[in-house]
Every structure is written in structure tokens, then in C-alpha cells.
mmCIF file as gemmi writes it, N, C-alpha and C atoms, coordinates in Angstrom:
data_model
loop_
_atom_site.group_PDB
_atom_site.id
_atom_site.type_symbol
_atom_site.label_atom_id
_atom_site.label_alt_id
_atom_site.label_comp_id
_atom_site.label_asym_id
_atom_site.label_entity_id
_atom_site.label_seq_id
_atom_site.pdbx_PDB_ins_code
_atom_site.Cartn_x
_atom_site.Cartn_y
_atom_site.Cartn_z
_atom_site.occupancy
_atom_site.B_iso_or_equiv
_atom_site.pdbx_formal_charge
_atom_site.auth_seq_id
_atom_site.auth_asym_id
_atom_site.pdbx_PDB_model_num
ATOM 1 N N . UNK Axp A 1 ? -8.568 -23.677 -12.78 1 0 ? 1 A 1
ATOM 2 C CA . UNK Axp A 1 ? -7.278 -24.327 -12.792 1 0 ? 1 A 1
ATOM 3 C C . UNK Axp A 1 ? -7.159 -25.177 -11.531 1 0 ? 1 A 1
ATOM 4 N N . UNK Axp A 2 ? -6.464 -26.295 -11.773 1 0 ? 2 A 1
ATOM 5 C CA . UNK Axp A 2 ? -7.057 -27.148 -10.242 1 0 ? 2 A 1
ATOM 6 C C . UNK Axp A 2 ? -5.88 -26.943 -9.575 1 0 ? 2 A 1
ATOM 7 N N . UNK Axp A 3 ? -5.711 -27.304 -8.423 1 0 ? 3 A 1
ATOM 8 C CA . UNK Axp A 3 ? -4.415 -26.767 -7.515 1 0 ? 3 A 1
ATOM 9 C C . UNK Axp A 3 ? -3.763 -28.124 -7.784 1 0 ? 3 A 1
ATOM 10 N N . UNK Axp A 4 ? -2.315 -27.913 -7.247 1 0 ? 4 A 1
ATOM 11 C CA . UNK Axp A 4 ? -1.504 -28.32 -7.494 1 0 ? 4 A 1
ATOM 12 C C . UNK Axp A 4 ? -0.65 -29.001 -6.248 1 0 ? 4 A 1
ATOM 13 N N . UNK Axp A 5 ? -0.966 -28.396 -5.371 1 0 ? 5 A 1
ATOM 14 C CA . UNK Axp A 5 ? -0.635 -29.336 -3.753 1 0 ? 5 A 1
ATOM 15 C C . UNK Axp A 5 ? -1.809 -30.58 -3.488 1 0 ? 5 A 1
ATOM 16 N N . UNK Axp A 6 ? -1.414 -30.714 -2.816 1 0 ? 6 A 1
ATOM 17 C CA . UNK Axp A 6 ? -1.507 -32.346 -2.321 1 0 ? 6 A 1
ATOM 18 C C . UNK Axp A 6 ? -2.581 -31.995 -1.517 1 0 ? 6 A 1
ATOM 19 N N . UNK Axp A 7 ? -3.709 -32.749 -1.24 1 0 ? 7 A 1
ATOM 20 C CA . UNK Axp A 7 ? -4.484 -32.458 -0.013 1 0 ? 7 A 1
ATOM 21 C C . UNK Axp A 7 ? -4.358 -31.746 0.864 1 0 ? 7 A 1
ATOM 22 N N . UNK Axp A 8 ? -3.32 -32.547 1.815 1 0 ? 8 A 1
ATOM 23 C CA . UNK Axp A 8 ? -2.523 -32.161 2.934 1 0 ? 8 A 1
ATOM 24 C C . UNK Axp A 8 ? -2.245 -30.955 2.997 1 0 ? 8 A 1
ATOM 25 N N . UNK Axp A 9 ? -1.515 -30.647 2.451 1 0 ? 9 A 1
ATOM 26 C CA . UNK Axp A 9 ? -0.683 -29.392 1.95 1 0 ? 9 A 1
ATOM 27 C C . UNK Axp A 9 ? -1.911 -28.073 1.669 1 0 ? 9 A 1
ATOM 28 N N . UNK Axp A 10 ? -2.701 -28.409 0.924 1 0 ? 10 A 1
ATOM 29 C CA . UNK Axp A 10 ? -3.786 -27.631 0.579 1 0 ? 10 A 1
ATOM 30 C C . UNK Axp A 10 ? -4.974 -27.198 1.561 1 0 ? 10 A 1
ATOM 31 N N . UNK Axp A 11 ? -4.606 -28.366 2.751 1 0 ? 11 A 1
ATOM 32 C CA . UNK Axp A 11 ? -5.198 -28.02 3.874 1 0 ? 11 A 1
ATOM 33 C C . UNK Axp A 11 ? -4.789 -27.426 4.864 1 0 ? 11 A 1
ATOM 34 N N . UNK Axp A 12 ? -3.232 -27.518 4.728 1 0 ? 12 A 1
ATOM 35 C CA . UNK Axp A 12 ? -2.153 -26.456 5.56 1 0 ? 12 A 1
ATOM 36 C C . UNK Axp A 12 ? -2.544 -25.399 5.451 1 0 ? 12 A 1
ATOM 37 N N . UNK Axp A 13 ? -2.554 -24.863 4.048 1 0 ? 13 A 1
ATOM 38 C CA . UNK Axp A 13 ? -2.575 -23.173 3.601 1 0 ? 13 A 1
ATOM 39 C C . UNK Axp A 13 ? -4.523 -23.074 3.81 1 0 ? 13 A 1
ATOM 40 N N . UNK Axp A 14 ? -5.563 -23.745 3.506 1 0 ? 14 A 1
ATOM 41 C CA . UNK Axp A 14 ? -6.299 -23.131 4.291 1 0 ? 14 A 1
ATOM 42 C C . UNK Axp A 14 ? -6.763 -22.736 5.854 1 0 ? 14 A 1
ATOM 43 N N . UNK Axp A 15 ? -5.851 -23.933 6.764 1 0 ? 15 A 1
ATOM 44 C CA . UNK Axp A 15 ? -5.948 -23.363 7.633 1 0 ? 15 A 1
ATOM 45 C C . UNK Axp A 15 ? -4.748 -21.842 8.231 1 0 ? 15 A 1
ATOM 46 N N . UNK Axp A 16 ? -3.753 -21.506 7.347 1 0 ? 16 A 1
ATOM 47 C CA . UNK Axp A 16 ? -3.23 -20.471 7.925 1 0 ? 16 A 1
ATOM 48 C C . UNK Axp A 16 ? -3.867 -19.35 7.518 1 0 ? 16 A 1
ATOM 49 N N . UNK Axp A 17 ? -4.771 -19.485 6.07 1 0 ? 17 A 1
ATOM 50 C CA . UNK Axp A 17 ? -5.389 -18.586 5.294 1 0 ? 17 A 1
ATOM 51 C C . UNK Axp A 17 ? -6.828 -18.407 6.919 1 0 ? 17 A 1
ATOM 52 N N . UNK Axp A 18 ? -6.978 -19.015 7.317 1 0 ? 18 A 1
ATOM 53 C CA . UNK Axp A 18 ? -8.085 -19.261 8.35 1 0 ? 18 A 1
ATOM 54 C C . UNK Axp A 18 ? -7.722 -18.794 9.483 1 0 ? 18 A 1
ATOM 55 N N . UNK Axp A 19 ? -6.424 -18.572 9.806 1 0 ? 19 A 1
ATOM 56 C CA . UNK Axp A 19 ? -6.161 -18.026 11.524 1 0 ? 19 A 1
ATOM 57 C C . UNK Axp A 19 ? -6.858 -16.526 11.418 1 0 ? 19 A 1
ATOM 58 N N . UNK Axp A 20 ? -6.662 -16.018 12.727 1 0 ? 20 A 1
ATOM 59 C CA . UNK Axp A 20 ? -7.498 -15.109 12.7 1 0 ? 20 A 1
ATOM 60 C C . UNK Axp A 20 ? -6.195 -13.93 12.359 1 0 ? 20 A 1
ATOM 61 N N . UNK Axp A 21 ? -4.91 -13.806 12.517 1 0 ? 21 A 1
ATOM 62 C CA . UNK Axp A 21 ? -4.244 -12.856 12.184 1 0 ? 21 A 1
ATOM 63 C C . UNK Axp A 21 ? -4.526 -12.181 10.743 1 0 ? 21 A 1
ATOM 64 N N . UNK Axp A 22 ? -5.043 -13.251 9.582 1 0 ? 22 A 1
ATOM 65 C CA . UNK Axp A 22 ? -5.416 -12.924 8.653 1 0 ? 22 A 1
ATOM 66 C C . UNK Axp A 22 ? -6.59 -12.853 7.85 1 0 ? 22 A 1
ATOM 67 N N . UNK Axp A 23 ? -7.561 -12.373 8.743 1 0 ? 23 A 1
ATOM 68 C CA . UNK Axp A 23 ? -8.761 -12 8.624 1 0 ? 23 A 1
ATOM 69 C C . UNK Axp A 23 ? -8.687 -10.574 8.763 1 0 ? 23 A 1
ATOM 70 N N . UNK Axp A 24 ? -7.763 -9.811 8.934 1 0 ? 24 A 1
ATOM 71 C CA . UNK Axp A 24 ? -8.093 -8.358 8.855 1 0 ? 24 A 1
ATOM 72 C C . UNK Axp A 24 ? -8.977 -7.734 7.711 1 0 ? 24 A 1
ATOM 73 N N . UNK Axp A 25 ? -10.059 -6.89 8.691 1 0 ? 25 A 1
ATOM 74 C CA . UNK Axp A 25 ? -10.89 -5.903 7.838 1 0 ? 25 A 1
ATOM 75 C C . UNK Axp A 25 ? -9.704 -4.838 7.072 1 0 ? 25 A 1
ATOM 76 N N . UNK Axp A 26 ? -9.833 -4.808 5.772 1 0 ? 26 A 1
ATOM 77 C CA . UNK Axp A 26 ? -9.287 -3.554 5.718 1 0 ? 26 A 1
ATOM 78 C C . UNK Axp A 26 ? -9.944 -2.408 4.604 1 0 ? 26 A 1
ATOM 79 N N . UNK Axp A 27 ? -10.073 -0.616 4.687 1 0 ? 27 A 1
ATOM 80 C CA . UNK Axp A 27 ? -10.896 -0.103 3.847 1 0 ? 27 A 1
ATOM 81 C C . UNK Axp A 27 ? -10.101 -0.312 2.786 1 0 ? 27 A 1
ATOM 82 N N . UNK Axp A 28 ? -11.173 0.14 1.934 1 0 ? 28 A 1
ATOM 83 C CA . UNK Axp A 28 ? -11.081 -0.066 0.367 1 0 ? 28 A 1
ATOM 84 C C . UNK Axp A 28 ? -9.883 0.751 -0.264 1 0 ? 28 A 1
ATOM 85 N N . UNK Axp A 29 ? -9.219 -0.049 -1.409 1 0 ? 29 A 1
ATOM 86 C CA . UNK Axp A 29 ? -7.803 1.466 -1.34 1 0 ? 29 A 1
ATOM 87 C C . UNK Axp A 29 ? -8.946 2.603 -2.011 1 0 ? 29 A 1
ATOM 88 N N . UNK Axp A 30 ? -8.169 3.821 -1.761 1 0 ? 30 A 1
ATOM 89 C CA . UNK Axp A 30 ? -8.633 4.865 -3.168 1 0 ? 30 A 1
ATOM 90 C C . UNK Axp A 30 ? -7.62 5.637 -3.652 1 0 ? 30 A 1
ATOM 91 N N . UNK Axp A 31 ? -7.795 5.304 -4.4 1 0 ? 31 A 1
ATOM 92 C CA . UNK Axp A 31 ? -6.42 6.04 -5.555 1 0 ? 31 A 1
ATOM 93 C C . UNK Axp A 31 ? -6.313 7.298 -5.78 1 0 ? 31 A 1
ATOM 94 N N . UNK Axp A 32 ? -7.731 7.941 -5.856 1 0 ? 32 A 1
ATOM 95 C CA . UNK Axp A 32 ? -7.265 9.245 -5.559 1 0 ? 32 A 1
ATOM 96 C C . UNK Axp A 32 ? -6.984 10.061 -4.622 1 0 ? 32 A 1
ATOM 97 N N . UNK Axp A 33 ? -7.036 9.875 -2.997 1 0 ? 33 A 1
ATOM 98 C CA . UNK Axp A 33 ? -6.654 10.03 -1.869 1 0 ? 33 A 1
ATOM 99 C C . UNK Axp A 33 ? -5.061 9.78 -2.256 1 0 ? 33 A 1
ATOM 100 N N . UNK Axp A 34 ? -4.353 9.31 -2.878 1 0 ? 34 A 1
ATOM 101 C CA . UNK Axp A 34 ? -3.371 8.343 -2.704 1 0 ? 34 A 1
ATOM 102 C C . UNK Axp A 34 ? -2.103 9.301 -4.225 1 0 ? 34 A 1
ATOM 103 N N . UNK Axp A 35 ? -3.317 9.748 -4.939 1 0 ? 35 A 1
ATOM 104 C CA . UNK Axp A 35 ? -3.017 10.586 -6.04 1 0 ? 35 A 1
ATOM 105 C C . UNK Axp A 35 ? -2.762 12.412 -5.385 1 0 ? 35 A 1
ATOM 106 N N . UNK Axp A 36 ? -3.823 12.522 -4.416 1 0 ? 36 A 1
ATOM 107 C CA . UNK Axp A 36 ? -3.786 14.203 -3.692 1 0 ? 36 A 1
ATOM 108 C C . UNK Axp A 36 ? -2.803 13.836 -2.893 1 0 ? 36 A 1
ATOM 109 N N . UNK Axp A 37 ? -2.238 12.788 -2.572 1 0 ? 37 A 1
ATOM 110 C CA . UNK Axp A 37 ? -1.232 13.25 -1.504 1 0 ? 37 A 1
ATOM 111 C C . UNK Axp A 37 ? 0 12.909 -2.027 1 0 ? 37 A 1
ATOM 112 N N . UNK Axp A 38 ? 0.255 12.569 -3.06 1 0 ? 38 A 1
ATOM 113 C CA . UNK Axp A 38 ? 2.096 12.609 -3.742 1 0 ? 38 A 1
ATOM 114 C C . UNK Axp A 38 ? 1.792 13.574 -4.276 1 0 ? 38 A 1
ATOM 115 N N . UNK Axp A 39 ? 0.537 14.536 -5.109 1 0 ? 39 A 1
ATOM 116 C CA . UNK Axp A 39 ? 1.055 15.809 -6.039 1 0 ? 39 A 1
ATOM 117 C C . UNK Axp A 39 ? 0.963 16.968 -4.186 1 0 ? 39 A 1
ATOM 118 N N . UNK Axp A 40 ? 0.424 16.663 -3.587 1 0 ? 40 A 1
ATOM 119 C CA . UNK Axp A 40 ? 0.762 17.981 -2.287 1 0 ? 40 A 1
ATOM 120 C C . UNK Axp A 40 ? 1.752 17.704 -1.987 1 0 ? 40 A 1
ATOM 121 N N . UNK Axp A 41 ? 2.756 16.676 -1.601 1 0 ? 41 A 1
ATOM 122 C CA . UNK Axp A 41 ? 4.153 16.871 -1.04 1 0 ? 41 A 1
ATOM 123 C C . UNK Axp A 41 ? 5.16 16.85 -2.31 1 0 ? 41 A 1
ATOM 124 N N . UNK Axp A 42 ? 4.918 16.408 -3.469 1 0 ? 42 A 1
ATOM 125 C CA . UNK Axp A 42 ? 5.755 16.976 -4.747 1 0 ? 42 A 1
ATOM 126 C C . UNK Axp A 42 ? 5.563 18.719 -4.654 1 0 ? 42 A 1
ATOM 127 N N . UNK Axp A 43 ? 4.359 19.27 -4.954 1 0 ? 43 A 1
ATOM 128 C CA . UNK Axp A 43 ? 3.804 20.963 -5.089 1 0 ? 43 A 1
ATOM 129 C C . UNK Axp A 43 ? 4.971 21.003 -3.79 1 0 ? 43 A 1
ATOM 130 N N . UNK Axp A 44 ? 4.474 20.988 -2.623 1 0 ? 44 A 1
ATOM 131 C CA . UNK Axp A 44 ? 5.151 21.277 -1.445 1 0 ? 44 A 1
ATOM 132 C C . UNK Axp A 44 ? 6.617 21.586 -1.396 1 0 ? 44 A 1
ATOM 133 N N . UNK Axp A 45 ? 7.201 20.403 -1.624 1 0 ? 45 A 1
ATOM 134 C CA . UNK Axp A 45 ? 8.316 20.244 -2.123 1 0 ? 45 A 1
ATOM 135 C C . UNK Axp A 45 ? 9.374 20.953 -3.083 1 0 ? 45 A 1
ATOM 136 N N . UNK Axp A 46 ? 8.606 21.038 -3.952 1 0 ? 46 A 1
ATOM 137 C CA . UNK Axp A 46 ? 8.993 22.526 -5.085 1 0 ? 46 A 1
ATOM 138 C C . UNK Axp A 46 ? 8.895 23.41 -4.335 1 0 ? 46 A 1
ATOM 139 N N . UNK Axp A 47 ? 8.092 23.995 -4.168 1 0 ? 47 A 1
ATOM 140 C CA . UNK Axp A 47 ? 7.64 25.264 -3.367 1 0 ? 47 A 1
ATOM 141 C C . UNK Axp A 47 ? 8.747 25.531 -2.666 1 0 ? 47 A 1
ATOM 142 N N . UNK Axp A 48 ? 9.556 24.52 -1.027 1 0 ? 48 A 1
ATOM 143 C CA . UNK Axp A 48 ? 10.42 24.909 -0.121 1 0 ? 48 A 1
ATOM 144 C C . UNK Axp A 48 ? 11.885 25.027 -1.221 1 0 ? 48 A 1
ATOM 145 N N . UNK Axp A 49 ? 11.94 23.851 -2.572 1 0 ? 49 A 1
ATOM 146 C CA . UNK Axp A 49 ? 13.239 24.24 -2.928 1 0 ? 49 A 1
ATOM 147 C C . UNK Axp A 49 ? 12.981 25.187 -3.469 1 0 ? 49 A 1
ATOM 148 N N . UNK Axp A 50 ? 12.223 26.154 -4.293 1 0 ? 50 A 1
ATOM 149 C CA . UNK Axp A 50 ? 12.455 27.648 -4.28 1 0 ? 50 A 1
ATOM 150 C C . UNK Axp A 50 ? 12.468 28.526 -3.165 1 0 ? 50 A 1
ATOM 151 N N . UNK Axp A 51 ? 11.796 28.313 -2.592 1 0 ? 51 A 1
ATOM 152 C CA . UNK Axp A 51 ? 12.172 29.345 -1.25 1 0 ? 51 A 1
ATOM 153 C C . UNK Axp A 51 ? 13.724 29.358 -1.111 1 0 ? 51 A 1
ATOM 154 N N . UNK Axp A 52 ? 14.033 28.181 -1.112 1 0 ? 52 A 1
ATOM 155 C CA . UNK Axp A 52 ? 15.323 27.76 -0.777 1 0 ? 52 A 1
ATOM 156 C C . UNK Axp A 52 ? 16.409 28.396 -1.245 1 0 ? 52 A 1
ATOM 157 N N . UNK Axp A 53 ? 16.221 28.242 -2.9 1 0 ? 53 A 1
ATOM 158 C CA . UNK Axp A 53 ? 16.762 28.54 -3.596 1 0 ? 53 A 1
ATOM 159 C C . UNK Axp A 53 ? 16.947 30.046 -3.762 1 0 ? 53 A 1
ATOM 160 N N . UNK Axp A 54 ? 15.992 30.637 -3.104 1 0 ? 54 A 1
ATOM 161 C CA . UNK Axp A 54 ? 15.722 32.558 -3.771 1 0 ? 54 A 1
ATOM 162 C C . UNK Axp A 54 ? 16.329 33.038 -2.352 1 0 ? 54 A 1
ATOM 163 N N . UNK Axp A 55 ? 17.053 31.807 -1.221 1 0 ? 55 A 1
ATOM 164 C CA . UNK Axp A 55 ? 17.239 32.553 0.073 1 0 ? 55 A 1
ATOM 165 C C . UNK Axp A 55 ? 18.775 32.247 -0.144 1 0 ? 55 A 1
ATOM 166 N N . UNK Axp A 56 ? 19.399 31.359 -0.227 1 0 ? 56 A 1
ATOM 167 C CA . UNK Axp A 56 ? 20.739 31.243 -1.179 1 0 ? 56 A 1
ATOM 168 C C . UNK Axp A 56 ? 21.152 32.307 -1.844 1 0 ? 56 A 1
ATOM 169 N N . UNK Axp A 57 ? 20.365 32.654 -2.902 1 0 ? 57 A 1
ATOM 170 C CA . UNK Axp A 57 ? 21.46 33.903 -3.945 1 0 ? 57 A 1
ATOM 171 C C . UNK Axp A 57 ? 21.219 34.904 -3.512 1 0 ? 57 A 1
């Protein structure tokens, strides 16, 4: 698909795409790192509102 800015313009955004602020390395996501840690603080979570709950009545 061909771009749609103007030279100029198209040379703007590669050079901000080019500063170095946005060259960050970053690791790879992983989803399941990302999956173990919302079901441990959901589990978790349950867990203290029963405690909670069985120290209440």
C-alpha cells in the first residue's frame, strides 16, 4: 500500500522513528508469564476474601 504523506512529511516520521529514544531493545512478550500471574493474584485474592469472610461471622 503506498503511503500517503508527502515526502517531506514521510521523512519527518522516519527521522523520529530514527531518534534514539525509540530504538529501545525490548524482551519478547510471553503470554504465559502474563497468564501465571493474573490466575496467582485472582487464586490469591479469593483465598484472603475467604479468610476474610470465615473471620467476620
Amino acid at each position: 500500500m503506498p503511503s500517503r504523506l508527502t515526502p517531506e512529511d514521510q521523512q519527518r516520521v522516519d527521522d523520529y522513528l530514527r531518534a534514539p529514544q525509540h530504538r529501545i531493545e525490548r524482551r519478547p512478550f510471553r503470554p504465559l508469564l502474563l497468564l501465571t500471574l493474573v490466575l496467582t493474584v485472582v487464586i490469591g485474592l479469593g483465598l484472603l476474601s475467604r479468610l476474610l469472610s470465615s473471620l467476620a461471622l
